[in-house]
C-alpha positions in Angstrom: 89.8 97.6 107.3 93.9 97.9 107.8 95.7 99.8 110.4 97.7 102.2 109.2 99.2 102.3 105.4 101.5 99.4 106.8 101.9 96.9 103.8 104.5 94.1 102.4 104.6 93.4 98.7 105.8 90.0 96.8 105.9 87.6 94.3 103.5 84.9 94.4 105.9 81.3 93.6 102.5 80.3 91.0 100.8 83.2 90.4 96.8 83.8 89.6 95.4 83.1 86.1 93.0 86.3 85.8 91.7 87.7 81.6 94.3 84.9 79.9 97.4 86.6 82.2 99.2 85.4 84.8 99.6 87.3 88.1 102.3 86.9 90.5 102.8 90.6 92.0 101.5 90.9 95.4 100.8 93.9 98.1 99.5 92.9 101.1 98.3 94.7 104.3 97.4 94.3 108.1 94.2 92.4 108.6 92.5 93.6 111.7 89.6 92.2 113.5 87.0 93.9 111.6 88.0 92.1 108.6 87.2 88.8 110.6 83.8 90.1 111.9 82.8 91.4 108.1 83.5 88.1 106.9 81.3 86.6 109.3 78.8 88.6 108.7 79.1 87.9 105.5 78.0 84.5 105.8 81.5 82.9 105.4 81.8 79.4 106.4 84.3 79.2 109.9 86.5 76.8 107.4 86.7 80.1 104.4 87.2 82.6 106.9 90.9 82.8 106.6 90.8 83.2 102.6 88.2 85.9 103.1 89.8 87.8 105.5 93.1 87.5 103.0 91.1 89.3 99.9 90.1 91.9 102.0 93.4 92.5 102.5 95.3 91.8 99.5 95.3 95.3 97.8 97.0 94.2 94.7 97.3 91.0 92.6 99.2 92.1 89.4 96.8 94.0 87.4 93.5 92.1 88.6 91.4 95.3 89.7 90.8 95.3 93.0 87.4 94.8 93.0 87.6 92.0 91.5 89.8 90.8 94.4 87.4 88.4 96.5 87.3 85.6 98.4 85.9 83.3 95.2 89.0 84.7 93.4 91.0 83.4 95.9 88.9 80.2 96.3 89.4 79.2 93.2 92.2 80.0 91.8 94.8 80.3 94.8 96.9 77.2 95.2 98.7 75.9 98.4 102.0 77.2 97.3 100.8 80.4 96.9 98.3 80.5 99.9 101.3 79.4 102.0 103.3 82.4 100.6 100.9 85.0 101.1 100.8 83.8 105.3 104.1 84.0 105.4 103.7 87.4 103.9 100.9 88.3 106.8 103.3 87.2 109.2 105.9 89.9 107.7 103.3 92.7 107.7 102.8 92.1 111.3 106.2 92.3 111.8 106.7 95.4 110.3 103.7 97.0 112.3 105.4 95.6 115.5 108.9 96.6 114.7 107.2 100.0 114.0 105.4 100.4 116.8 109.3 99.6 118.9 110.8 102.7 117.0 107.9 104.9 118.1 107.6 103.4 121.8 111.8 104.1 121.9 111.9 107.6 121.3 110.5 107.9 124.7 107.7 110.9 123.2 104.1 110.3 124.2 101.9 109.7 121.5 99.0 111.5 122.9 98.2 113.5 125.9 96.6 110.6 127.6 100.1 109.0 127.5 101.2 112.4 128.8 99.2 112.4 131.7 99.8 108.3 132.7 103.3 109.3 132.8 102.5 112.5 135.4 99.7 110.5 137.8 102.6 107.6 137.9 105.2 110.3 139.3 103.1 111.8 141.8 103.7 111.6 145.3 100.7 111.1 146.8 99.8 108.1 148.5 99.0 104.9 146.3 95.2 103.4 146.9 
């Protein structure tokens, strides 16, 4: 489902009317292509793939348990402020993945042996093919 434990948290500007209580709180994490496929599979119409891929990623919503956390939650009760918030927050989460992923790139230490051995093939001195 999400890459990592890499996640942004917020305050939606309207909030979601769940059991007679308002909820604003937010955490959000990476969606990954397997979130888009599910939905598909699921059945969800091309235009309600975006909302469904966003409840499979919102992990919080105030105290709305997270099963309860679905794509007709989100369908109707999200509104357009909100919805534009929580893309702006996707947008932040990818950032932080990417900035991340800078800091581990920079401390110049392969992440695997495979890395390792890239490095030692593209040093050798034999002959390119």
């Amino acid at each position: 489902m999400m890459s990592g434990n890499i996640t942004c948290t917020g305050s939606l500007p309207i909030g979601i009317v769940f059991d007679g209580k308002l909820h604003q709180e937010v955490e959000l994490g990476l969606a990954t292509v397997g979130d888009e496929i599910a939905v598909i599979e699921e059945g969800v119409s091309d235009a309600g793939v975006p909302i469904a891929v966003l409840a499979r990623t919102l992990l919080k919503i105030g105290d709305i348990p997270a099963k309860n956390i679905t794509y007709q939650l989100l369908c109707d009760n999200l509104v357009s402020e909100d919805y534009a918030y929580l893309r702006t927050l996707r947008d932040e989460v990818k950032k932080k993945l990417k900035s991340t992923s800078s800091a581990l790139l920079s401390t110049g230490s392969p992440s695997s042996d495979s890395d390792n051995t890239v490095s030692q093939k593209s040093k050798s001195d034999a002959p390119a093919l």
